[in-house]
PDB file of N, CA, C and O in Angstrom:
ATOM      1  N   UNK A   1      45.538   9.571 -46.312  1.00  0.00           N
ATOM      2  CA  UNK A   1      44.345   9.593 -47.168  1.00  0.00           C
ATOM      3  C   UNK A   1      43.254   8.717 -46.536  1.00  0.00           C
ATOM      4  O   UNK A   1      43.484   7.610 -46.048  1.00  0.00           O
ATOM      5  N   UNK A   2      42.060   9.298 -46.585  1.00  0.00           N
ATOM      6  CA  UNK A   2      41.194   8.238 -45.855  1.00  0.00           C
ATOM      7  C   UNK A   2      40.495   7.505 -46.862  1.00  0.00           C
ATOM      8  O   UNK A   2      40.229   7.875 -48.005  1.00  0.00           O
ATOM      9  N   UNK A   3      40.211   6.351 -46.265  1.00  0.00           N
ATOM     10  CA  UNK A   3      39.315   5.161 -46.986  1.00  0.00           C
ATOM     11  C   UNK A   3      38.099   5.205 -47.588  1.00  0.00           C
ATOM     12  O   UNK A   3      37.258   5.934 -47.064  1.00  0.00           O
ATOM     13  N   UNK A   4      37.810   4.601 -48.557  1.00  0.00           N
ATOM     14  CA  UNK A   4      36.414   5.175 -49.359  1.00  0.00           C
ATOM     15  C   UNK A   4      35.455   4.416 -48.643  1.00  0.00           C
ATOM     16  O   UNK A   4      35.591   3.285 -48.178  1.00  0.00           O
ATOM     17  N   UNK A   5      34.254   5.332 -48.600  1.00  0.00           N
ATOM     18  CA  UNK A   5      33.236   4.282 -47.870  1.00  0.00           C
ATOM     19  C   UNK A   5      32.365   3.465 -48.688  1.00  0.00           C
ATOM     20  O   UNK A   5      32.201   3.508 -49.907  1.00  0.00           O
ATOM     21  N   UNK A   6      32.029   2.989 -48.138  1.00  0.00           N
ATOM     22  CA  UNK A   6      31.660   1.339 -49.049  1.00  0.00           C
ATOM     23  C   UNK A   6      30.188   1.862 -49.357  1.00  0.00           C
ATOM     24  O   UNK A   6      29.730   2.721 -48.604  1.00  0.00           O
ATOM     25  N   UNK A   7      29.590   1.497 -50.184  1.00  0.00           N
ATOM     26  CA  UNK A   7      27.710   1.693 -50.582  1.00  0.00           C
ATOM     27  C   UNK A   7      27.066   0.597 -49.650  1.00  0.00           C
ATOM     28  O   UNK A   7      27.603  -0.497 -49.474  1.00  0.00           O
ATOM     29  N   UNK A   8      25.819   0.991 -49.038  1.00  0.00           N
ATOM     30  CA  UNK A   8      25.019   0.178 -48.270  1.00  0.00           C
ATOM     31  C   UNK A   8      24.229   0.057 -48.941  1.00  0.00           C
ATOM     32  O   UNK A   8      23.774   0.896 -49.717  1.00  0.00           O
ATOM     33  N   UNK A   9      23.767  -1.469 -48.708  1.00  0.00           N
ATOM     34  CA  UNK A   9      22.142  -1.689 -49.223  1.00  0.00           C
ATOM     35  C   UNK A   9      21.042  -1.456 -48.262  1.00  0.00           C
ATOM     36  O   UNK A   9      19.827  -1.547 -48.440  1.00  0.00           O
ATOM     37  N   UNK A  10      21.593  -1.196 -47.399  1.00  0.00           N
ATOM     38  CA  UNK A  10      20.191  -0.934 -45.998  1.00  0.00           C
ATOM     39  C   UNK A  10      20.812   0.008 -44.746  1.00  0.00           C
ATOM     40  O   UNK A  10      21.912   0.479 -44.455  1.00  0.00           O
ATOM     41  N   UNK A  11      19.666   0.005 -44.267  1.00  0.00           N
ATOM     42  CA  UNK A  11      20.551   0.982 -42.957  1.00  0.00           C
ATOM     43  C   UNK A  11      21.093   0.300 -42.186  1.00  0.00           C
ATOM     44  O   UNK A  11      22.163   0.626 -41.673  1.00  0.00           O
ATOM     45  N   UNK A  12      20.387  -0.963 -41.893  1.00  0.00           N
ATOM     46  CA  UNK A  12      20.868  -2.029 -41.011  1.00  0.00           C
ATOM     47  C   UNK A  12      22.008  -2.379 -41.370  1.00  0.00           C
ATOM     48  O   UNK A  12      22.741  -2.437 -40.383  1.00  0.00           O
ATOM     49  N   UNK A  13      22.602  -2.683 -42.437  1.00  0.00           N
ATOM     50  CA  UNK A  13      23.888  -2.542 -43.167  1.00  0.00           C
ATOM     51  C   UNK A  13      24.994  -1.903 -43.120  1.00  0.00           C
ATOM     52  O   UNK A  13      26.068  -2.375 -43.493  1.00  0.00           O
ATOM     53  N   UNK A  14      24.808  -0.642 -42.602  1.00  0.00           N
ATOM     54  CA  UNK A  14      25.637   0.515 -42.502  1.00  0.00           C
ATOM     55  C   UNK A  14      25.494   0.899 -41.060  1.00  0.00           C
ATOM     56  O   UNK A  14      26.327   1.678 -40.597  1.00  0.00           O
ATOM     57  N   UNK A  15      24.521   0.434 -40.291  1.00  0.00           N
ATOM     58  CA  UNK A  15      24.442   0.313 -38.454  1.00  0.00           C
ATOM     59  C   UNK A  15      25.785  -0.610 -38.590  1.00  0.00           C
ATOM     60  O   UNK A  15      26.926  -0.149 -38.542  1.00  0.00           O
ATOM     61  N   UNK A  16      25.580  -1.471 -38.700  1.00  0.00           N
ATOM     62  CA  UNK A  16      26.758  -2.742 -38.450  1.00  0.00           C
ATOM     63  C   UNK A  16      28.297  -2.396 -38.886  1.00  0.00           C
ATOM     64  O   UNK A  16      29.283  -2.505 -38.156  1.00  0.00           O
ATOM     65  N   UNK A  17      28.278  -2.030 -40.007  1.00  0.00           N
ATOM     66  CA  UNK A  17      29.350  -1.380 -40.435  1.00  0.00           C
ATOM     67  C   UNK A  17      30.147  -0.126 -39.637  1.00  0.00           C
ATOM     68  O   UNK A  17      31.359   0.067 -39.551  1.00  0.00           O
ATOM     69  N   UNK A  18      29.272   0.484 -39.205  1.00  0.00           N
ATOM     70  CA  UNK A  18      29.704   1.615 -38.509  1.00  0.00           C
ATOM     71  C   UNK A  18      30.040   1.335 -36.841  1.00  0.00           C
ATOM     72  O   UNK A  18      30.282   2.185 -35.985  1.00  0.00           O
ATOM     73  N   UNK A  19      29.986   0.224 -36.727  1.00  0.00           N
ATOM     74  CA  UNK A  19      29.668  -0.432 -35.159  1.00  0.00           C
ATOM     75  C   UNK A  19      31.016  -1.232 -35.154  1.00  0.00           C
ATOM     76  O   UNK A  19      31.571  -1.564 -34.107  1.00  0.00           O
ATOM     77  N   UNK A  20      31.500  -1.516 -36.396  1.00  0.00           N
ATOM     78  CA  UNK A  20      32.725  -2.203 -36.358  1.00  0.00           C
ATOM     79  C   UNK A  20      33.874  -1.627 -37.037  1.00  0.00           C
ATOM     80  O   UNK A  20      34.976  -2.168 -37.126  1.00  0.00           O
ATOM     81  N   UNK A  21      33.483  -0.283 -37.599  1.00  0.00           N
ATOM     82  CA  UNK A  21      34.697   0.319 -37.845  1.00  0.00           C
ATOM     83  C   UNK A  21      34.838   2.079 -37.113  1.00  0.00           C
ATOM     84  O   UNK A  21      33.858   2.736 -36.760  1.00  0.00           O
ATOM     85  N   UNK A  22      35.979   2.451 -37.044  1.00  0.00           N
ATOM     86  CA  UNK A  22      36.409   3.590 -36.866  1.00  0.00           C
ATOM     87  C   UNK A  22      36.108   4.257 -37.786  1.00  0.00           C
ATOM     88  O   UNK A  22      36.512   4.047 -38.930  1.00  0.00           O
ATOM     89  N   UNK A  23      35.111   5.462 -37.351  1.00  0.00           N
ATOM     90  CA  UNK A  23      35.020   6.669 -38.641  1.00  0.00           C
ATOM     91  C   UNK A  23      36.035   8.013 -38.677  1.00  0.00           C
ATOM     92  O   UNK A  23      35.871   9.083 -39.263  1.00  0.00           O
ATOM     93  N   UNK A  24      37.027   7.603 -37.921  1.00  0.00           N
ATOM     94  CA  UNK A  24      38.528   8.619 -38.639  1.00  0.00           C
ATOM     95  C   UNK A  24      39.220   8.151 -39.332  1.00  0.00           C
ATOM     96  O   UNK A  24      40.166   8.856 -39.683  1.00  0.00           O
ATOM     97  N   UNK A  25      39.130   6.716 -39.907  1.00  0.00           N
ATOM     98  CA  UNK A  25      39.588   6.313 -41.138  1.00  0.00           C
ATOM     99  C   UNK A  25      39.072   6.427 -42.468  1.00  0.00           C
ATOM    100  O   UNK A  25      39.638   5.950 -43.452  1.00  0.00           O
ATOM    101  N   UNK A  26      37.736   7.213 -42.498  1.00  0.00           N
ATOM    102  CA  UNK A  26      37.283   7.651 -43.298  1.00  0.00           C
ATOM    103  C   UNK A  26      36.619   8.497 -43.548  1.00  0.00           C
ATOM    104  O   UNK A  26      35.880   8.499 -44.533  1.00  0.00           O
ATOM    105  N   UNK A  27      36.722   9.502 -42.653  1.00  0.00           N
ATOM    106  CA  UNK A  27      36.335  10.757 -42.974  1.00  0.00           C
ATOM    107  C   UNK A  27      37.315  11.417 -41.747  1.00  0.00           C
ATOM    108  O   UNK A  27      37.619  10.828 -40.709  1.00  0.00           O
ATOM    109  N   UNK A  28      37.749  12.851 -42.151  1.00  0.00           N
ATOM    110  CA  UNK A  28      38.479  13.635 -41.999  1.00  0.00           C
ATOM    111  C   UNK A  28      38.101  14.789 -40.796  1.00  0.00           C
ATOM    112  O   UNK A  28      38.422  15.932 -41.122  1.00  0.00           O
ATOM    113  N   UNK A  29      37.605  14.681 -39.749  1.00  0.00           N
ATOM    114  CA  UNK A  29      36.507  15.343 -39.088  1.00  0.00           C
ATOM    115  C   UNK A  29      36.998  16.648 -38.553  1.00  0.00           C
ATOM    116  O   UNK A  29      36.474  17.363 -37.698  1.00  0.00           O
ATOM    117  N   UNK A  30      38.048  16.810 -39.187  1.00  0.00           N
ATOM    118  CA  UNK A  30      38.671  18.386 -38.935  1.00  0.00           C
ATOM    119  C   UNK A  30      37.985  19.517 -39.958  1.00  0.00           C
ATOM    120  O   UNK A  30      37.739  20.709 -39.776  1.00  0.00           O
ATOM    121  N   UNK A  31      37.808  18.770 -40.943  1.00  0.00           N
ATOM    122  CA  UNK A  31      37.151  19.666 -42.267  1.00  0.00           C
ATOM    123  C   UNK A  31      35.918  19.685 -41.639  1.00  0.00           C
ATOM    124  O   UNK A  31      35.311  20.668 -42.063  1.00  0.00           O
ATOM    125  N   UNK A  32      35.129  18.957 -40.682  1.00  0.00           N
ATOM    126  CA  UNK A  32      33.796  19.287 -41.260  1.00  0.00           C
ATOM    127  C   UNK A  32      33.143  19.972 -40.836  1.00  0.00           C
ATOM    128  O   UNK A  32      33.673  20.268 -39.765  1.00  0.00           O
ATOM    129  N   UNK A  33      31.549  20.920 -41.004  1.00  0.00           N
ATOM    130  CA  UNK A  33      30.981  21.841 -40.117  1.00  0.00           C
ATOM    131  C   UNK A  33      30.047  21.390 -40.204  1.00  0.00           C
ATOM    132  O   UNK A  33      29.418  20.748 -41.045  1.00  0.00           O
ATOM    133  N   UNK A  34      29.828  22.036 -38.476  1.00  0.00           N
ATOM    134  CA  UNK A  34      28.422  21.847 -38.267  1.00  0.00           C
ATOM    135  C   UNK A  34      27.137  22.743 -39.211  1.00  0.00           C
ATOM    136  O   UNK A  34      27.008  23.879 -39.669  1.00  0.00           O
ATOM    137  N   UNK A  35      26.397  21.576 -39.169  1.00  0.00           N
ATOM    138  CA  UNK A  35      25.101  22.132 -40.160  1.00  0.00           C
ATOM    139  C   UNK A  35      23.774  21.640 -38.593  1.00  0.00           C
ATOM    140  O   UNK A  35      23.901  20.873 -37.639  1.00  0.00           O
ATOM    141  N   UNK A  36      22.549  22.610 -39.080  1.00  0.00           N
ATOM    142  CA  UNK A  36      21.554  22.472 -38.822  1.00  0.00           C
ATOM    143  C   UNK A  36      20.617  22.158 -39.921  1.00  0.00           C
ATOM    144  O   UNK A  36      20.470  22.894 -40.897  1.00  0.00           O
ATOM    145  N   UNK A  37      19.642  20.431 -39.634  1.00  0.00           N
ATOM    146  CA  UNK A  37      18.837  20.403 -40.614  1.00  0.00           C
ATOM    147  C   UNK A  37      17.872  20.577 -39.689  1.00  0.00           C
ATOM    148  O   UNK A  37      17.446  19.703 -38.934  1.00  0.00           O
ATOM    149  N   UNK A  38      17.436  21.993 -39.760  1.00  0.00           N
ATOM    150  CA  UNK A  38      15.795  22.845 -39.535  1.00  0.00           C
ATOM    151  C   UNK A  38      14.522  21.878 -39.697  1.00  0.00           C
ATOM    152  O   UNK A  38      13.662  21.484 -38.909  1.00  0.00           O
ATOM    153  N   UNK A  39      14.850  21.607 -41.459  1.00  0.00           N
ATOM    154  CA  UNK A  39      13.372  21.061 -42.205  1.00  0.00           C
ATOM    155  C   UNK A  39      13.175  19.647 -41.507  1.00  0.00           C
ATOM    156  O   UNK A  39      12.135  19.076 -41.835  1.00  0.00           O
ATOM    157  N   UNK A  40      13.985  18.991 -40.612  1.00  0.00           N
ATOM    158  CA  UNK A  40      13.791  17.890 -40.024  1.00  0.00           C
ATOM    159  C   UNK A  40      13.090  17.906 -38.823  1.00  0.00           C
ATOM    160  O   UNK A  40      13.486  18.626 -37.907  1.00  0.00           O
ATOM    161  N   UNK A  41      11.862  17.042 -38.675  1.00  0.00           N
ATOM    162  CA  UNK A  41      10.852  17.260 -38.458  1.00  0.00           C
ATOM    163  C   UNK A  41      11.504  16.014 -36.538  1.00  0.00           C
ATOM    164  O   UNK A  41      11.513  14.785 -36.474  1.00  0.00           O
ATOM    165  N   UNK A  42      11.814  16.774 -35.671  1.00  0.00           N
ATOM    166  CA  UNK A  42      12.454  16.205 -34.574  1.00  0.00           C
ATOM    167  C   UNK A  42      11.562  15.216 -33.711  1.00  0.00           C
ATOM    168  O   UNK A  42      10.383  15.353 -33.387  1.00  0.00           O
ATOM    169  N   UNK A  43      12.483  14.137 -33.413  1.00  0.00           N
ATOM    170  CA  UNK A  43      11.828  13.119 -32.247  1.00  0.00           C
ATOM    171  C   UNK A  43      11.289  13.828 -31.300  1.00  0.00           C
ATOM    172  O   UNK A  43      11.987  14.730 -30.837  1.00  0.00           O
ATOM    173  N   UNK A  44      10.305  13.686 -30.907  1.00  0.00           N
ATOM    174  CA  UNK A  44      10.089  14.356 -29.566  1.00  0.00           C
ATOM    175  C   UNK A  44      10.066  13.310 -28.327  1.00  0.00           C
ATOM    176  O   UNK A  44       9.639  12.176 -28.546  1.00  0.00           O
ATOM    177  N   UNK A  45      10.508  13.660 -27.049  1.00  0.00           N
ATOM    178  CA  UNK A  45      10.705  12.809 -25.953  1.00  0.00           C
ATOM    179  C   UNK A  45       9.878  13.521 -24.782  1.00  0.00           C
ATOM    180  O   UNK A  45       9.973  14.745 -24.688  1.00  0.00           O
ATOM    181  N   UNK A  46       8.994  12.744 -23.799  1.00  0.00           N
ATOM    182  CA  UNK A  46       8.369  13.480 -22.835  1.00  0.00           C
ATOM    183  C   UNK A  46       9.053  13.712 -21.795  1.00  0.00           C
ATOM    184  O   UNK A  46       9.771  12.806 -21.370  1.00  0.00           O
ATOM    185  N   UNK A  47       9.015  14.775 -21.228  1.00  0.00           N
ATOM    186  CA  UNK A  47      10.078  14.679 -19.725  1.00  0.00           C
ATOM    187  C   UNK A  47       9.168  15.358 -18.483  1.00  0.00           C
ATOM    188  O   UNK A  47       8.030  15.824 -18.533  1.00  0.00           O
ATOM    189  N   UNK A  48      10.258  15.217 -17.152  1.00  0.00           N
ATOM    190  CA  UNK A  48       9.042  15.818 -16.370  1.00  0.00           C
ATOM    191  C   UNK A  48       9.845  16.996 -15.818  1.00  0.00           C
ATOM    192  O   UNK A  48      10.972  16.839 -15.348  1.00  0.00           O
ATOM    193  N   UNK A  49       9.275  18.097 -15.883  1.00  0.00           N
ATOM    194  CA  UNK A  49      10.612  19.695 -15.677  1.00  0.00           C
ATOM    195  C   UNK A  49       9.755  20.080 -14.051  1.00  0.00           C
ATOM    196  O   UNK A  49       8.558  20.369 -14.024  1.00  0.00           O
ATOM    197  N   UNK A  50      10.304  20.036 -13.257  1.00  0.00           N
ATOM    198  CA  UNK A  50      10.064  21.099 -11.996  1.00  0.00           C
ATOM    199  C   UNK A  50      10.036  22.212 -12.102  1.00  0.00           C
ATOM    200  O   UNK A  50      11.195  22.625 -12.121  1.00  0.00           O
ATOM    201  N   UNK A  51       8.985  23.384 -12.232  1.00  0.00           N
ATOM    202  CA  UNK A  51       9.044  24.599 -12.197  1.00  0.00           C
ATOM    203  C   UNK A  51       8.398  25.679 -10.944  1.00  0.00           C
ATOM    204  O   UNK A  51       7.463  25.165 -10.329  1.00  0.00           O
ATOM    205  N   UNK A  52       8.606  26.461 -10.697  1.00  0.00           N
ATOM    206  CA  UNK A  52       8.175  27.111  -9.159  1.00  0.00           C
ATOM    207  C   UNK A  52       6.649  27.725  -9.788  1.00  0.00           C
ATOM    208  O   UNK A  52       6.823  28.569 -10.668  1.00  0.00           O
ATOM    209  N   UNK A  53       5.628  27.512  -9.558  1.00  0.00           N
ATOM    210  CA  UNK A  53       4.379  28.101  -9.838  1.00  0.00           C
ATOM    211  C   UNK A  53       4.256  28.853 -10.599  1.00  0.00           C
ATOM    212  O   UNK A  53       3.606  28.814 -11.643  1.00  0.00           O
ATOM    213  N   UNK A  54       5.191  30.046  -9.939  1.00  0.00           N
ATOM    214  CA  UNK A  54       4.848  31.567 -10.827  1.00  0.00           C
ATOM    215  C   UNK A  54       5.750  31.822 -11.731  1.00  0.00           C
ATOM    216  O   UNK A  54       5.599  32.900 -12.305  1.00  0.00           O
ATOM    217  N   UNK A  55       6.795  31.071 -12.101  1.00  0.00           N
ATOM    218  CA  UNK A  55       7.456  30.915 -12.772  1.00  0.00           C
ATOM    219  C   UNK A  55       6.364  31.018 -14.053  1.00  0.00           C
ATOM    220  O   UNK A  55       6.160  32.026 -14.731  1.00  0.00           O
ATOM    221  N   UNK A  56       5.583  29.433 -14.231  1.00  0.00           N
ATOM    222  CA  UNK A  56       4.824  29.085 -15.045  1.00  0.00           C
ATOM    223  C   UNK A  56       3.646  29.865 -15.097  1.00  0.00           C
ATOM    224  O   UNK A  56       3.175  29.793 -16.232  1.00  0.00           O
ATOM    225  N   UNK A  57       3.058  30.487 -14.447  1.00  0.00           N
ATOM    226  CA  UNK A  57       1.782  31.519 -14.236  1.00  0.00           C
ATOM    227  C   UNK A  57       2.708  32.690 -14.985  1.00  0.00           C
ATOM    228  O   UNK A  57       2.158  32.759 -16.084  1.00  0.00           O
ATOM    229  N   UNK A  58       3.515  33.394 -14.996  1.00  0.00           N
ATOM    230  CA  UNK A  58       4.461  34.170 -15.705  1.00  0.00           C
ATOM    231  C   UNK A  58       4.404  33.586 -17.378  1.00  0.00           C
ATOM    232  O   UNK A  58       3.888  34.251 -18.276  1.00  0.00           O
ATOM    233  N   UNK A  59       4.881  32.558 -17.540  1.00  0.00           N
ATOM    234  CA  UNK A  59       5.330  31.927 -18.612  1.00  0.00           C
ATOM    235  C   UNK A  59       3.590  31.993 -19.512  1.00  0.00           C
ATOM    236  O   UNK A  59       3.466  32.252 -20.709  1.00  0.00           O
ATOM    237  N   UNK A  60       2.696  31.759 -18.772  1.00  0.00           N
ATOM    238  CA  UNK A  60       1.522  31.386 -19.411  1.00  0.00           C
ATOM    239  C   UNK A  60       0.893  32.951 -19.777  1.00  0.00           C
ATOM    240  O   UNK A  60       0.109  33.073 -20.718  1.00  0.00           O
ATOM    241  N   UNK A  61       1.258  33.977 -19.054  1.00  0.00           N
ATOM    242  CA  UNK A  61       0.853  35.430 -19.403  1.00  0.00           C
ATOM    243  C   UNK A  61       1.673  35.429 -20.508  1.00  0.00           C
ATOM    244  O   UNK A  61       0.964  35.614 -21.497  1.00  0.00           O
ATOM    245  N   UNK A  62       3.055  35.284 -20.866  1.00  0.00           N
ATOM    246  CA  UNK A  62       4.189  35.592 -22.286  1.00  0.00           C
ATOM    247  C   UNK A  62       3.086  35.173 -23.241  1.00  0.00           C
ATOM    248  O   UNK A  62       2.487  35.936 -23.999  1.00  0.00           O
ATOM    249  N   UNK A  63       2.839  33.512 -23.075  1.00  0.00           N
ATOM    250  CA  UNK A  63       2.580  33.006 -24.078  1.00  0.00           C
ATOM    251  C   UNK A  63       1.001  33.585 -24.261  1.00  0.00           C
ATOM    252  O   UNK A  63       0.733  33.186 -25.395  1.00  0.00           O
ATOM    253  N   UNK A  64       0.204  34.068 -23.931  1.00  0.00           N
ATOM    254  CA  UNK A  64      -1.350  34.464 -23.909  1.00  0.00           C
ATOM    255  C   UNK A  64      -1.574  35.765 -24.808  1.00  0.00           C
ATOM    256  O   UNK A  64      -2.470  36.076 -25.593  1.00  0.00           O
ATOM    257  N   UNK A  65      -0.459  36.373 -24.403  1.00  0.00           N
ATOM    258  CA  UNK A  65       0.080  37.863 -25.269  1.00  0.00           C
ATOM    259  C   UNK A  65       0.372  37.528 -26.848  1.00  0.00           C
ATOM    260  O   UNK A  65      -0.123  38.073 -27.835  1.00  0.00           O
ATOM    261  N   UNK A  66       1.561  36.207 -26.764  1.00  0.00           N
ATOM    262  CA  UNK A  66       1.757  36.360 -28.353  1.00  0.00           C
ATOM    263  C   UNK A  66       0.859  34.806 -29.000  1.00  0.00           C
ATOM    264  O   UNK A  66       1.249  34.041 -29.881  1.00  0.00           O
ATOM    265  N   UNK A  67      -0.473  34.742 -28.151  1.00  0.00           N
ATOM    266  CA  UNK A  67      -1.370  33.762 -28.953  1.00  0.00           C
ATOM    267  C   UNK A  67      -0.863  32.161 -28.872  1.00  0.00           C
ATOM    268  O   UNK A  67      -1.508  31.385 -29.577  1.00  0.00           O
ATOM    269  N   UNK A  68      -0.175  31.809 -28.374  1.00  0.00           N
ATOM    270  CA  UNK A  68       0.446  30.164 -28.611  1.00  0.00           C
ATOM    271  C   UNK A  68       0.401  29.669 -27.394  1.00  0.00           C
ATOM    272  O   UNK A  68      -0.081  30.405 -26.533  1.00  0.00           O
ATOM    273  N   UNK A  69       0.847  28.405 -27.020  1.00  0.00           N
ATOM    274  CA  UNK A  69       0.538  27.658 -25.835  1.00  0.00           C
ATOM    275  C   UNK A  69       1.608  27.911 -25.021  1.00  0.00           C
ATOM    276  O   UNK A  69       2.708  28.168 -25.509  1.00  0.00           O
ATOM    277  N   UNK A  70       1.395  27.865 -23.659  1.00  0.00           N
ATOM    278  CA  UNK A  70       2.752  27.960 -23.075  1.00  0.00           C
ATOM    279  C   UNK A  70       3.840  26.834 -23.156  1.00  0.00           C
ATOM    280  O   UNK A  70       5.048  27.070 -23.181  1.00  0.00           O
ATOM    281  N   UNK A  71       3.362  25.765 -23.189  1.00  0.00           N
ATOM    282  CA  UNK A  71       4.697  24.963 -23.762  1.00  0.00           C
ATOM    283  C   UNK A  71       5.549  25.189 -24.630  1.00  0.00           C
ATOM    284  O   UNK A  71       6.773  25.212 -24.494  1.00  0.00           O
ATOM    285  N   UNK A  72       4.758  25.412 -25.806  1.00  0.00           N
ATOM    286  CA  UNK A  72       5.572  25.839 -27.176  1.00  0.00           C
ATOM    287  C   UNK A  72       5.751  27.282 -26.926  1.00  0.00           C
ATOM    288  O   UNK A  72       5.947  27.729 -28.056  1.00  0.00           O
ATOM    289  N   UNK A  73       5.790  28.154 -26.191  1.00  0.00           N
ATOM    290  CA  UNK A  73       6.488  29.388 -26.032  1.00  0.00           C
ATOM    291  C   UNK A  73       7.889  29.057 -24.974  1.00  0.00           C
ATOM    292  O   UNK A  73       8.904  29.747 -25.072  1.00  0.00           O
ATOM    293  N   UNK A  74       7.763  27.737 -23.813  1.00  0.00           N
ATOM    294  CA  UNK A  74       9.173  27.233 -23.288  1.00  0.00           C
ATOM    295  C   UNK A  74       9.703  27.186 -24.407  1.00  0.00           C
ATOM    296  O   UNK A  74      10.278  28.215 -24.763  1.00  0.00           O
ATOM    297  N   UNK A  75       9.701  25.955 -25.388  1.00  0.00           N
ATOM    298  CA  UNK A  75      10.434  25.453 -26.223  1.00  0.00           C
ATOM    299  C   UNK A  75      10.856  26.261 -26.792  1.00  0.00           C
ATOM    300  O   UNK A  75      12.067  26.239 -27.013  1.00  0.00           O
ATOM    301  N   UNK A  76       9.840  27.613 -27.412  1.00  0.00           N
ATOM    302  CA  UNK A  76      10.719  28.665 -28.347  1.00  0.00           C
ATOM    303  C   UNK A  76      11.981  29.097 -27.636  1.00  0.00           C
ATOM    304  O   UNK A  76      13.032  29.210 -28.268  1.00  0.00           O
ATOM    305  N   UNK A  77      11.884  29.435 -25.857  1.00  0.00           N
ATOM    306  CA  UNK A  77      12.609  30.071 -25.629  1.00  0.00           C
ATOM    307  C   UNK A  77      14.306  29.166 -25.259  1.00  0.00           C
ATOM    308  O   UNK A  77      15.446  29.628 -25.227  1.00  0.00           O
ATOM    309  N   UNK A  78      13.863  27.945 -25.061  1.00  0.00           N
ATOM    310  CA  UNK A  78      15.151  26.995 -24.736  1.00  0.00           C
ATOM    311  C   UNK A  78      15.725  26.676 -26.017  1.00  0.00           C
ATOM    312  O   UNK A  78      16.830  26.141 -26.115  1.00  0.00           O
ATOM    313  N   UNK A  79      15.045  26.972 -26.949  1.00  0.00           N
ATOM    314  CA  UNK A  79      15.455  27.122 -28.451  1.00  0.00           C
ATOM    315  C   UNK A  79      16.867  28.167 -28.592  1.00  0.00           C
ATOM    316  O   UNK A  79      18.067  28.061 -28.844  1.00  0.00           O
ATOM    317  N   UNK A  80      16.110  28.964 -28.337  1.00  0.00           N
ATOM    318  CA  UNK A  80      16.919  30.604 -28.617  1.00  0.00           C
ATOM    319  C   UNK A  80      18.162  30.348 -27.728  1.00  0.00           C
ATOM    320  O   UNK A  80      19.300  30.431 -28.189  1.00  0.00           O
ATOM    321  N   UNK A  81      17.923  30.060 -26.544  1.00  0.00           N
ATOM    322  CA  UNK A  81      19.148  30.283 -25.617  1.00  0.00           C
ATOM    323  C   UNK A  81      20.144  28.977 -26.113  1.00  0.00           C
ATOM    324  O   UNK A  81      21.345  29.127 -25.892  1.00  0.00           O
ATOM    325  N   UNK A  82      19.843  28.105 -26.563  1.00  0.00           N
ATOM    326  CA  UNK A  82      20.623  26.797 -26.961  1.00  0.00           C
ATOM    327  C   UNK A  82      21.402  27.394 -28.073  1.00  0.00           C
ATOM    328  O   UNK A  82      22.615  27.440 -28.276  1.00  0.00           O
ATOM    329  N   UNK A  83      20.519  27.779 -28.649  1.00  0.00           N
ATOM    330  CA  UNK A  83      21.602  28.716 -30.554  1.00  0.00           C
ATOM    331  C   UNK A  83      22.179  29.873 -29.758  1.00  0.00           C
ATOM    332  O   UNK A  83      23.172  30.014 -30.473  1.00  0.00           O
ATOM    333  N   UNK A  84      22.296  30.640 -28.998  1.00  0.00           N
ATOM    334  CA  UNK A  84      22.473  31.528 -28.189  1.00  0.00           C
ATOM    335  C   UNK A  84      24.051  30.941 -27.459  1.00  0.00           C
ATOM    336  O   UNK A  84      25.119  31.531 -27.627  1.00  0.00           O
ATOM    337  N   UNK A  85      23.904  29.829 -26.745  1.00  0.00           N
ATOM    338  CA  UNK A  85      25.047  29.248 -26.447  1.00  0.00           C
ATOM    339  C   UNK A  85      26.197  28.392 -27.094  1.00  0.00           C
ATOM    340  O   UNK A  85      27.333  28.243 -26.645  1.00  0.00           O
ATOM    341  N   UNK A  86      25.606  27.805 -28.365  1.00  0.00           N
ATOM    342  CA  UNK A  86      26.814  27.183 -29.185  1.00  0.00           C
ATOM    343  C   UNK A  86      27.681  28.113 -29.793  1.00  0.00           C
ATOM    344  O   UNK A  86      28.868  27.916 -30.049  1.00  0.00           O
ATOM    345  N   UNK A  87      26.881  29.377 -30.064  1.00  0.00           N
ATOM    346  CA  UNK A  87      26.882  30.570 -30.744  1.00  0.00           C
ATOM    347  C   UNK A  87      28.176  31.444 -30.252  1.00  0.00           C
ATOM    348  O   UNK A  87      28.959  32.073 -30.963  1.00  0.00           O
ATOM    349  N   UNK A  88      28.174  31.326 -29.086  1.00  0.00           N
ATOM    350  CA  UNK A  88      28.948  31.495 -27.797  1.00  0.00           C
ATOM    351  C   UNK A  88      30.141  30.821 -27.874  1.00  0.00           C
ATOM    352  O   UNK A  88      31.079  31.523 -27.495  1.00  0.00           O
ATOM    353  N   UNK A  89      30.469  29.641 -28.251  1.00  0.00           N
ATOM    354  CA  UNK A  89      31.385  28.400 -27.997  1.00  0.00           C
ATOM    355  C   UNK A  89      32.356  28.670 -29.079  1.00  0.00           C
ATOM    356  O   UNK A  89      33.304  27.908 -29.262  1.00  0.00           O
TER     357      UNK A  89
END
């Protein structure tokens, strides 16, 4: 039977807590499924991607066709193939 988890008063509270205990003593991680929270509005991180010219001269015609920027037409598409591959798994 696993252990009840304790109520936090802060997050900092439950950082620490979780830093000093094992969470298979209290929760069961065979039961659980994966969820996607969508409505969560994601960190974004800058990176620097190498791409071959026409790659991106390509990429910027996709995106010109359906109106949006070519960045956010990458992202749509590394989107798709990412749900595409867990999907897979």
């Amino acid at each position: 039977m696993s252990k009840k988890i304790p109520k936090f008063k802060s997050e900092d509270e439950e950082r620490e807590f979780w830093a000093a205990h094992d969470s298979t003593e209290y929760v069961d991680w065979k039961k659980t499924k994966r969820v996607f929270l969508a409505s969560l509005k994601p960190s974004l991180k800058t990176i620097s991607l190498r791409l071959p010219e026409s790659m991106i001269e390509e990429l910027k015609l996709l995106a010109h066709k359906r109106d949006v920027p070519y960045q956010s037409l990458l992202k749509i598409f590394l989107s798709e193939k990412i749900r595409e591959e867990f999907r897979a798994t």
